[in-house]
FIKOLZA-1660 file (N, C-alpha, C; in steps of 0.1 Angstrom, whole numbers, plus 5000, padded with zeros to 4 digits):
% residues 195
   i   px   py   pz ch aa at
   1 3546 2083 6919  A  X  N
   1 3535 2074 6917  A  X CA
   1 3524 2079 6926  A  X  C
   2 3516 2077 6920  A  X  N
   2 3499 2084 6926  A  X CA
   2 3494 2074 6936  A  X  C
   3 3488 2082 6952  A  X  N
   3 3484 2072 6959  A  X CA
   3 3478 2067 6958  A  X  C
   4 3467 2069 6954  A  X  N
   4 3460 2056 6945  A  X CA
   4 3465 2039 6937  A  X  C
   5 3473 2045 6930  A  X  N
   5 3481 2036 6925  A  X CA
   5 3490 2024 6932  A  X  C
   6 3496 2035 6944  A  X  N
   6 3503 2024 6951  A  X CA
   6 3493 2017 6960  A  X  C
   7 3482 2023 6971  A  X  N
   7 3473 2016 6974  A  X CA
   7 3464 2002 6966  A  X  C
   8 3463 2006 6953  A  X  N
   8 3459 1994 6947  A  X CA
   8 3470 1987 6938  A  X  C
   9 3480 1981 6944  A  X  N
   9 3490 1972 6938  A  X CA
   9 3492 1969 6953  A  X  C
  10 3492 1978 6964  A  X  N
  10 3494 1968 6978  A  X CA
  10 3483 1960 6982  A  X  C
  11 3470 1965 6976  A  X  N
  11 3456 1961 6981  A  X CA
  11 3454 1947 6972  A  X  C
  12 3459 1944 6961  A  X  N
  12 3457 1932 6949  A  X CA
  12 3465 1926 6959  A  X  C
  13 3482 1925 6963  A  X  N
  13 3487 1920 6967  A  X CA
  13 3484 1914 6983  A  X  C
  14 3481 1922 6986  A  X  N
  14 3477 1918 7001  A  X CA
  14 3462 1905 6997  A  X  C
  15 3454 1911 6988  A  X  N
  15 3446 1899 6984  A  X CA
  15 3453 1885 6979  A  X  C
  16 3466 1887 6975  A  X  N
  16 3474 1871 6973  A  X CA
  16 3480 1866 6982  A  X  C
  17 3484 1874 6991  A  X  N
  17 3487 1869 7001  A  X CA
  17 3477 1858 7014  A  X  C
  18 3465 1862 7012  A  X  N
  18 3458 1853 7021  A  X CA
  18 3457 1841 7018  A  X  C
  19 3457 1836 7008  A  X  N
  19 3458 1820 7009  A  X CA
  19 3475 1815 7014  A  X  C
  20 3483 1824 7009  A  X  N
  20 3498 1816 7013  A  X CA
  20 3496 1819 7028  A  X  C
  21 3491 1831 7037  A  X  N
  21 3484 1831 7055  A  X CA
  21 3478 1822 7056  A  X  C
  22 3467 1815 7048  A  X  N
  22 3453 1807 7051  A  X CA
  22 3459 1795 7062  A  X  C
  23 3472 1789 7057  A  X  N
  23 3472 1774 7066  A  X CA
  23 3476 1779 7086  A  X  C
  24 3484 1790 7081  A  X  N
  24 3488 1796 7100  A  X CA
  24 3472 1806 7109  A  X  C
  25 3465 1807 7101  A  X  N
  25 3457 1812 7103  A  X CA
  25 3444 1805 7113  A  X  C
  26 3445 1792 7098  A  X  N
  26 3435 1782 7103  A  X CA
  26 3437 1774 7116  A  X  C
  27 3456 1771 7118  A  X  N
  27 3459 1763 7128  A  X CA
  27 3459 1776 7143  A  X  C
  28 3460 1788 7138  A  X  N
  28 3460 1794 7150  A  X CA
  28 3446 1795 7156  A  X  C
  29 3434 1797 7143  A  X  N
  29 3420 1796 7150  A  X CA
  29 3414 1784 7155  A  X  C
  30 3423 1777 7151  A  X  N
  30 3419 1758 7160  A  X CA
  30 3422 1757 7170  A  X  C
  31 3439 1767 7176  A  X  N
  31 3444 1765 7184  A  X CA
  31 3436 1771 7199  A  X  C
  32 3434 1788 7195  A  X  N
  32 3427 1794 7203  A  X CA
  32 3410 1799 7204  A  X  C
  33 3407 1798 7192  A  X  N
  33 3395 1802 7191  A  X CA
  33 3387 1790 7189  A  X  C
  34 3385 1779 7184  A  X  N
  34 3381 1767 7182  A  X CA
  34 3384 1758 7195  A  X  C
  35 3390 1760 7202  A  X  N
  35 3400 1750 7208  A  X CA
  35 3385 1745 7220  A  X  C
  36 3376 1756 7227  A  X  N
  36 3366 1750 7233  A  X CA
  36 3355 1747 7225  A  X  C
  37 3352 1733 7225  A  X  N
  37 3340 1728 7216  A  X CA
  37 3329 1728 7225  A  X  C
  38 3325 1740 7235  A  X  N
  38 3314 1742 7237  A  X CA
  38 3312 1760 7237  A  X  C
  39 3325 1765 7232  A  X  N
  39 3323 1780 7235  A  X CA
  39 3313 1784 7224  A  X  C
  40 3312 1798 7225  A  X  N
  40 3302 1805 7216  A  X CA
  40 3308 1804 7200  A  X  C
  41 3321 1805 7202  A  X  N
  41 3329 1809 7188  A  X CA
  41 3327 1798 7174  A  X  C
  42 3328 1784 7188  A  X  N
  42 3329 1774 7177  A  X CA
  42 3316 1770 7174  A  X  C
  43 3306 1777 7178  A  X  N
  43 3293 1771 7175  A  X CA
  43 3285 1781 7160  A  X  C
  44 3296 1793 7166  A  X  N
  44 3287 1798 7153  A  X CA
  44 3294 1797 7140  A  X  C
  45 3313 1796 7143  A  X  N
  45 3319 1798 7128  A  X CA
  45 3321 1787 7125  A  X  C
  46 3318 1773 7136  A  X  N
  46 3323 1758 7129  A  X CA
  46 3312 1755 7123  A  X  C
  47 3310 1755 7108  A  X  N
  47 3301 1751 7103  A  X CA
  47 3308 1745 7087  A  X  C
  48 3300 1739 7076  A  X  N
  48 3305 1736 7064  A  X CA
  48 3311 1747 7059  A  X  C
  49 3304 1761 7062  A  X  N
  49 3303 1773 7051  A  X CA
  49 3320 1781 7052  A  X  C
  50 3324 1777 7065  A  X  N
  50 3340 1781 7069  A  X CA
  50 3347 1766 7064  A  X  C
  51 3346 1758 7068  A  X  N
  51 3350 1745 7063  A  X CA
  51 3352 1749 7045  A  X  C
  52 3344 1748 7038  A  X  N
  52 3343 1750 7026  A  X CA
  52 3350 1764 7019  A  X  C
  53 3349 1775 7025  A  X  N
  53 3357 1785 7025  A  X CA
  53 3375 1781 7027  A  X  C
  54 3378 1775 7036  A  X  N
  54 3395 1772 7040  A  X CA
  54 3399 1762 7029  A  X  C
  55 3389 1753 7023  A  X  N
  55 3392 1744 7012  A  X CA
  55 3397 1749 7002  A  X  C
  56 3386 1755 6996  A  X  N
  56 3388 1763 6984  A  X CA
  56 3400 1775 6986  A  X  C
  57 3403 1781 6994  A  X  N
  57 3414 1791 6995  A  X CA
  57 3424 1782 6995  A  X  C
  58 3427 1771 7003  A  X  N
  58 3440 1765 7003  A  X CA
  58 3440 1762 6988  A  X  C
  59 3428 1753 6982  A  X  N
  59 3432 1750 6967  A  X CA
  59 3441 1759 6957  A  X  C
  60 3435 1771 6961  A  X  N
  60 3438 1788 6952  A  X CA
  60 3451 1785 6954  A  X  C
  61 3454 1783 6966  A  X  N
  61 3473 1789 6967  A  X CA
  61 3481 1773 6962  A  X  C
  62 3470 1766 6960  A  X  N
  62 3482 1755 6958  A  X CA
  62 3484 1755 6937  A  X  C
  63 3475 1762 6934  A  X  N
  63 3478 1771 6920  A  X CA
  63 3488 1769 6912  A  X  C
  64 3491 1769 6903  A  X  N
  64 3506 1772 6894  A  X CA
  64 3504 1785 6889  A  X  C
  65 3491 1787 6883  A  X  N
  65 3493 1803 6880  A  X CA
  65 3491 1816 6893  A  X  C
  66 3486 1812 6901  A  X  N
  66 3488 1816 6918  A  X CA
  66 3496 1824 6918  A  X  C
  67 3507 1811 6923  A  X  N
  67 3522 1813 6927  A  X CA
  67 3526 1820 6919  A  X  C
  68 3527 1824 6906  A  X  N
  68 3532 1827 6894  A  X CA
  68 3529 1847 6900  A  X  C
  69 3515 1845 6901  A  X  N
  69 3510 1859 6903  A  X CA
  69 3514 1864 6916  A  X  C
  70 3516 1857 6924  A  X  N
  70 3519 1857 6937  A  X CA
  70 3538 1865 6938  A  X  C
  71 3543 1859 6928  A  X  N
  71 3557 1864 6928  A  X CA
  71 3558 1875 6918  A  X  C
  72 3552 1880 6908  A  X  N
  72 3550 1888 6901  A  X CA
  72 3545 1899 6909  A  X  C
  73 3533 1898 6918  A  X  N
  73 3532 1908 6923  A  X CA
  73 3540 1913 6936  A  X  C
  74 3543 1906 6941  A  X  N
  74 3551 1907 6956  A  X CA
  74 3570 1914 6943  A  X  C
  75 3568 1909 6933  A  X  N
  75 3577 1920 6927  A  X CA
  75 3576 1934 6927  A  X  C
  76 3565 1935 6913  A  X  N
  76 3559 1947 6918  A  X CA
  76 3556 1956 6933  A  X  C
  77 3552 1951 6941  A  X  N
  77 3554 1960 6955  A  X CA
  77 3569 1960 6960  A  X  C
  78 3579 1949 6960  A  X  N
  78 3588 1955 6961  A  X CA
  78 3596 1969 6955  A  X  C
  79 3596 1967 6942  A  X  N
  79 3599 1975 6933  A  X CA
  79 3595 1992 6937  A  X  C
  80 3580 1991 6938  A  X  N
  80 3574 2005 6940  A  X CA
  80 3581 2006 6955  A  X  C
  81 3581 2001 6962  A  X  N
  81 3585 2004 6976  A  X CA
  81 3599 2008 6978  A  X  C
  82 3607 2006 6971  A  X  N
  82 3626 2005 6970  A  X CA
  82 3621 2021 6962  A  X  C
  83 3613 2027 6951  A  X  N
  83 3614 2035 6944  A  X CA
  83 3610 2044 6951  A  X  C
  84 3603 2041 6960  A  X  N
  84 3596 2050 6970  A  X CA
  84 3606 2054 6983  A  X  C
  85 3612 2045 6987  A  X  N
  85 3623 2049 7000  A  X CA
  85 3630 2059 6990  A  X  C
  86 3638 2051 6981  A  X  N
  86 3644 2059 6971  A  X CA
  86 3645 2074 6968  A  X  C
  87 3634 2080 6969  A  X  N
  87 3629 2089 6964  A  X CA
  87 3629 2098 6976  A  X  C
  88 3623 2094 6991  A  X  N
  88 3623 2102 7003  A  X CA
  88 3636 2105 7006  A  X  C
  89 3646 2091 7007  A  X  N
  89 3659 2095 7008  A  X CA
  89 3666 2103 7000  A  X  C
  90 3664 2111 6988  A  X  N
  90 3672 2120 6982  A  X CA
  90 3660 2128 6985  A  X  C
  91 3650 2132 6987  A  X  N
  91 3641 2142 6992  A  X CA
  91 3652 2147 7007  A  X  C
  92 3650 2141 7013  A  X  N
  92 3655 2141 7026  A  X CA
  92 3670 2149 7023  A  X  C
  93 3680 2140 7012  A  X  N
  93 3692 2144 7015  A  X CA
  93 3695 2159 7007  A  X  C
  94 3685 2164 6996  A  X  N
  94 3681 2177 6993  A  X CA
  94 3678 2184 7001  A  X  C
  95 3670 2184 7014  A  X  N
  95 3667 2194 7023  A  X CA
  95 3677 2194 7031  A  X  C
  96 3685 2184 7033  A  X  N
  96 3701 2185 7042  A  X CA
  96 3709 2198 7032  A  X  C
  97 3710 2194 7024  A  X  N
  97 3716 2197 7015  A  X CA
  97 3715 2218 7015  A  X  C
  98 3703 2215 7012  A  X  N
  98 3700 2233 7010  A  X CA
  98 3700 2240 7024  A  X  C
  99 3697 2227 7031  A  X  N
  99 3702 2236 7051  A  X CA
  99 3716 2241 7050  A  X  C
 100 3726 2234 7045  A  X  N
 100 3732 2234 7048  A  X CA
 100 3740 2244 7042  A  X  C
 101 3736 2250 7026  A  X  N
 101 3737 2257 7024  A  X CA
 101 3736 2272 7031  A  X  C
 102 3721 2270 7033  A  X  N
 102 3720 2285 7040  A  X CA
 102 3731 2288 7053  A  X  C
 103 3733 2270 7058  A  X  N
 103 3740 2272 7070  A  X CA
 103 3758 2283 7064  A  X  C
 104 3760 2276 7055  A  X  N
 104 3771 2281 7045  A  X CA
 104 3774 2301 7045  A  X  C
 105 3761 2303 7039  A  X  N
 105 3759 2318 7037  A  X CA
 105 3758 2322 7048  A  X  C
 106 3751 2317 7056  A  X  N
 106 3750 2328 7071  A  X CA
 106 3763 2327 7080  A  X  C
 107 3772 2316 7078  A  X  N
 107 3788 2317 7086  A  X CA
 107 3797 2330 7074  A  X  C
 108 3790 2330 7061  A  X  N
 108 3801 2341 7048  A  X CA
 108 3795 2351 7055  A  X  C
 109 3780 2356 7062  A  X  N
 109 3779 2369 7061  A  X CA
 109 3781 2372 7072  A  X  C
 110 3787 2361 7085  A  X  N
 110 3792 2367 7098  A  X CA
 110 3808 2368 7098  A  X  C
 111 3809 2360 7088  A  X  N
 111 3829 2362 7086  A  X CA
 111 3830 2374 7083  A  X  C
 112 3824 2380 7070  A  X  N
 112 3822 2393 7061  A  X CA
 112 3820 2406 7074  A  X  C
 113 3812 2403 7083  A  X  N
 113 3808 2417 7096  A  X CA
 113 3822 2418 7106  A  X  C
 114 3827 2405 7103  A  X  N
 114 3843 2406 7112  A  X CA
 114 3853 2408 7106  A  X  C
 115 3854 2406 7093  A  X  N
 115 3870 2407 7087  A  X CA
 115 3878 2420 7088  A  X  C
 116 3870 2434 7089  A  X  N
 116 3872 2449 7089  A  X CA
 116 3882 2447 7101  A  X  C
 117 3877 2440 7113  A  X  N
 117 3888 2439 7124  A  X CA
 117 3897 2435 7123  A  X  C
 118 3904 2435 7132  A  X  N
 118 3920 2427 7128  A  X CA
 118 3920 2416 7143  A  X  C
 119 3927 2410 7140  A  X  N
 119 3929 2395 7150  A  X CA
 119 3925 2386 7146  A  X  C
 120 3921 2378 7135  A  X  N
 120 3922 2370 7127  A  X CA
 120 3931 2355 7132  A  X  C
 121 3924 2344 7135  A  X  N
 121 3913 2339 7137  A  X CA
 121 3908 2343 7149  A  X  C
 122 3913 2345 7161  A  X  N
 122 3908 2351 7172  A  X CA
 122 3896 2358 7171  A  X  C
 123 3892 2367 7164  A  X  N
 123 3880 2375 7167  A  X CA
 123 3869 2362 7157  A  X  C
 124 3869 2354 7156  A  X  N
 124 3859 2342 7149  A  X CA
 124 3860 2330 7164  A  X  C
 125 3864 2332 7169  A  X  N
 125 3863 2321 7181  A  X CA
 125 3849 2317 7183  A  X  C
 126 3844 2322 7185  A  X  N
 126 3826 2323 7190  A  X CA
 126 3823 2313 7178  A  X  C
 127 3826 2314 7162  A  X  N
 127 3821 2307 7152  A  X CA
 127 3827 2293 7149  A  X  C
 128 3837 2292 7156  A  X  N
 128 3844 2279 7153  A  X CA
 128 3834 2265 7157  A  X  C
 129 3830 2267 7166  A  X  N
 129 3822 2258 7166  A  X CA
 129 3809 2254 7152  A  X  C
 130 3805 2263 7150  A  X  N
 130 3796 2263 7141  A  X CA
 130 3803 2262 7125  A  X  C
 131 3814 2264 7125  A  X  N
 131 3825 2264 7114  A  X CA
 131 3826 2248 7113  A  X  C
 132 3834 2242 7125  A  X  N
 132 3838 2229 7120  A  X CA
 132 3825 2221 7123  A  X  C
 133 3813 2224 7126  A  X  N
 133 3798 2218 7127  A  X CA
 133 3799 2218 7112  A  X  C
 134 3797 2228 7102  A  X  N
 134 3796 2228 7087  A  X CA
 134 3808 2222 7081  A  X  C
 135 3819 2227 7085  A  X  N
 135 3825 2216 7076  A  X CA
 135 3823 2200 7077  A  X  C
 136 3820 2190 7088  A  X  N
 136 3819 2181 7091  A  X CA
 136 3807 2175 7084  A  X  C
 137 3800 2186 7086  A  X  N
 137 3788 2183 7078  A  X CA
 137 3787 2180 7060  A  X  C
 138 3793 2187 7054  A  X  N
 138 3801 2193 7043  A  X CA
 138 3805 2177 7040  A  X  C
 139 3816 2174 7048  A  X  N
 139 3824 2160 7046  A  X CA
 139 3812 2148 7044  A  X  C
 140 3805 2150 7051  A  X  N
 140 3789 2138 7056  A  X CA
 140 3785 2134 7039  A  X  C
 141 3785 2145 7033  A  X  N
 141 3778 2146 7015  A  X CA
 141 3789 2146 7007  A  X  C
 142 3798 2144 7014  A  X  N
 142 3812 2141 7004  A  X CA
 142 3818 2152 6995  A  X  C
 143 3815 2165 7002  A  X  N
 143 3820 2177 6998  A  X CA
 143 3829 2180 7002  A  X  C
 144 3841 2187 6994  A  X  N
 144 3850 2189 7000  A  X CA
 144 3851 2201 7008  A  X  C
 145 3859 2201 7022  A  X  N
 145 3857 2210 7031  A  X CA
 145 3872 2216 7041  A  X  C
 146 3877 2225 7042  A  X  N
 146 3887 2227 7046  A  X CA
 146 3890 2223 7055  A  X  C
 147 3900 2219 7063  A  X  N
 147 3905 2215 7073  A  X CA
 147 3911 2228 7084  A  X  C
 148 3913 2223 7099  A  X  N
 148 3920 2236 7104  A  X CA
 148 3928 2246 7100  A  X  C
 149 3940 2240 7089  A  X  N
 149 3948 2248 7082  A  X CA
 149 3939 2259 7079  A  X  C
 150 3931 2264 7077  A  X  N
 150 3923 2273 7071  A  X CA
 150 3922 2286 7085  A  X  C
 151 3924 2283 7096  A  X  N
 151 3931 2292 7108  A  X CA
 151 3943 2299 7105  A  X  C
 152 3952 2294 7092  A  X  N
 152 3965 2297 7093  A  X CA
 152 3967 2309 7088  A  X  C
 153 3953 2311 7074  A  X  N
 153 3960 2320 7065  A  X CA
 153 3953 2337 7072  A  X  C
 154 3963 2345 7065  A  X  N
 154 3963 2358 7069  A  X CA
 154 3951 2363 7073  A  X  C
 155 3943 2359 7064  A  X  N
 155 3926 2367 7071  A  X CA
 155 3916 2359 7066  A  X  C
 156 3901 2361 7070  A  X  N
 156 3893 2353 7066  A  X CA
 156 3885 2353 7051  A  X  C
 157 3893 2358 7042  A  X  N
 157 3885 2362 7027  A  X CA
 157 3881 2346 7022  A  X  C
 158 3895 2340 7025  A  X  N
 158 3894 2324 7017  A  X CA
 158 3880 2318 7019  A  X  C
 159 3880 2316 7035  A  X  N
 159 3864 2310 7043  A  X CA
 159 3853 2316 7039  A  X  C
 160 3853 2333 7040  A  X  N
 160 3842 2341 7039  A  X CA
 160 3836 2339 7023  A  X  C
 161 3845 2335 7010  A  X  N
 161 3842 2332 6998  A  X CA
 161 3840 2319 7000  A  X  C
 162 3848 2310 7002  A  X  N
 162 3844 2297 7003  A  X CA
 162 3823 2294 7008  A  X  C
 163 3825 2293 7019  A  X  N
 163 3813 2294 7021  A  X CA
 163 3804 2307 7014  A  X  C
 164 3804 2316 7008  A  X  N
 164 3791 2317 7001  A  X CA
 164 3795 2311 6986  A  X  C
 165 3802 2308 6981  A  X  N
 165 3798 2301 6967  A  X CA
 165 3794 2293 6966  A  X  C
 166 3800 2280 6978  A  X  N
 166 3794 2266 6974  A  X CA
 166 3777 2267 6981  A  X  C
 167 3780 2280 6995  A  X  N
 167 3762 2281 6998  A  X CA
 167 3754 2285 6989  A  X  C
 168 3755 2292 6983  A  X  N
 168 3745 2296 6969  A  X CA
 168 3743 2285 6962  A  X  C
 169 3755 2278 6956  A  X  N
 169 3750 2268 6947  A  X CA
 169 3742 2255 6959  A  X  C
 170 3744 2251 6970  A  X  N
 170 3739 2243 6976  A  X CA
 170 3720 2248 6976  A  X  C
 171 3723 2260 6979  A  X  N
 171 3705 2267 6986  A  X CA
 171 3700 2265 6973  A  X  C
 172 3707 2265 6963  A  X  N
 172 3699 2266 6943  A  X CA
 172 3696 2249 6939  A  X  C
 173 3701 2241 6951  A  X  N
 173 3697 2230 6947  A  X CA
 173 3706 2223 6934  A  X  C
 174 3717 2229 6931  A  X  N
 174 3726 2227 6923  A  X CA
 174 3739 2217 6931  A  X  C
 175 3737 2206 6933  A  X  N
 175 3742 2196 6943  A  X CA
 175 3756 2196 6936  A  X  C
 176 3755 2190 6925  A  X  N
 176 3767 2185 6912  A  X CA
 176 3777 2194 6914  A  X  C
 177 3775 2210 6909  A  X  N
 177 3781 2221 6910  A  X CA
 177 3785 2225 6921  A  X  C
 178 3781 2222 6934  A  X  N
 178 3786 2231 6946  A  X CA
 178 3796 2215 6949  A  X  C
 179 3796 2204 6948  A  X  N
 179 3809 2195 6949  A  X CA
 179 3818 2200 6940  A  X  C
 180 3815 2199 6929  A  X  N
 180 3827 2208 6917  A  X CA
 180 3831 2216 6921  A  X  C
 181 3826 2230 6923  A  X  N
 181 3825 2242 6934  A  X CA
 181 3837 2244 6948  A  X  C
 182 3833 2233 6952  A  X  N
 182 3837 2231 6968  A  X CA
 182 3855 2222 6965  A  X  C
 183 3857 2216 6957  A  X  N
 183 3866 2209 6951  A  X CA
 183 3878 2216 6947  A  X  C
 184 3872 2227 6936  A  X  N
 184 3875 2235 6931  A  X CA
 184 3886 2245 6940  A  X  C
 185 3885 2247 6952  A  X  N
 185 3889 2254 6960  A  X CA
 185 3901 2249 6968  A  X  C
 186 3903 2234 6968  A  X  N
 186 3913 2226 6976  A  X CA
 186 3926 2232 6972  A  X  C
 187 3931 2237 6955  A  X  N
 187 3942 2239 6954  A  X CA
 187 3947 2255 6962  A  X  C
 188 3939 2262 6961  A  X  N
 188 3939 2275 6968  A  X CA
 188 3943 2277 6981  A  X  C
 189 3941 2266 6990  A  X  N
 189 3940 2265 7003  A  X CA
 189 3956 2260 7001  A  X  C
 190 3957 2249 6994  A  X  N
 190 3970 2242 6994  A  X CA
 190 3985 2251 6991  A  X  C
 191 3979 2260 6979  A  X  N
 191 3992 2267 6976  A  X CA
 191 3995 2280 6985  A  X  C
 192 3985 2284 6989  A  X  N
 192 3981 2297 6996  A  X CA
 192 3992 2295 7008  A  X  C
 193 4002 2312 7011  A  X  N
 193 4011 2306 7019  A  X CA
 193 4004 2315 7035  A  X  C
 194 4012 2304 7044  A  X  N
 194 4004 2311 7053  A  X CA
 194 4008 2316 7061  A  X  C
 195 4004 2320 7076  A  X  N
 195 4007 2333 7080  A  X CA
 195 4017 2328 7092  A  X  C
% end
């Protein structure tokens, strides 16, 4: 929605709003601002012309087609507003998303620089932290993500594939597929015997 558009559906609405404000308004400027009948304030705005203004406004809201418009539009701005969070929040959970990807590929291409060694999981110590930071994260979006067992098996191919497949399809914005993806992989881990 164009900002224009939503500024003028909140700007009509905020105009229907002042008469249903008009009665707390008027009793607050009686209260404080009116309240000395010799101060400057009430000499210049107590007149017919404000008198006659607070009349006619209260009449407006006592309306049937008013109220009518009044709830119609206070719809309308709900609506755009829910469509609007709506929209930041999968904005939002898309740039999680593709972080977390890349987070994905950069733990496959440090597993990939270590696997030539041998000592398995030992020489990954330094990553484990960063390992179950991603998988935890992984679980947050309801991806599926390995559990410690994944220390058990013989070497790190499982992890080092795991994490770049589902990171590629995460970084591609391909959300649907890297949970299919990431799912896809639970029986592997389960049958896979270990060391």
């Amino acid at each position: 929605m164009s900002k224009w558009l939503k500024q003028f559906l909140f700007g009509i609405w905020g105009l229907l709003l002042i008469p249903m404000i008009l009665p707390f308004l008027e009793r607050w400027l009686e209260e404080n601002v009116f309240s000395d009948p010799g101060g400057m304030a009430t000499t210049v705005f107590r007149n017919a012309l404000a008198t006659t203004v607070f009349d006619n406004l209260r009449a407006l809201g006592q309306q049937r087609w008013f109220k009518f418009a009044l709830v119609f539009w206070t719809g309308i701005v709900l609506g755009v507003t829910l469509e609007w969070l709506n929209r930041k929040s999968d904005e939002k959970k898309a740039s999680e998303l593709r972080s977390l990807g890349s987070k994905f590929r950069s733990l496959s291409d440090s597993l990939k620089t270590r696997t030539p060694s041998s000592g398995w999981p030992d020489n990954v110590g330094d990553l484990k932290p960063a390992i179950t930071s991603a998988f935890n994260s992984a679980r947050k979006f309801h991806l599926w993500a390995p559990d410690e067992h994944v220390y058990q098996l013989p070497d790190a191919s499982f992890l080092c594939e795991y994490f770049r497949c589902v990171g590629k399809l995460l970084e591609d914005g391909q959300f649907d597929k890297a949970s299919r993806e990431a799912l896809s992989w639970k029986p592997f881990l389960d049958n896979v015997t270990l060391s």
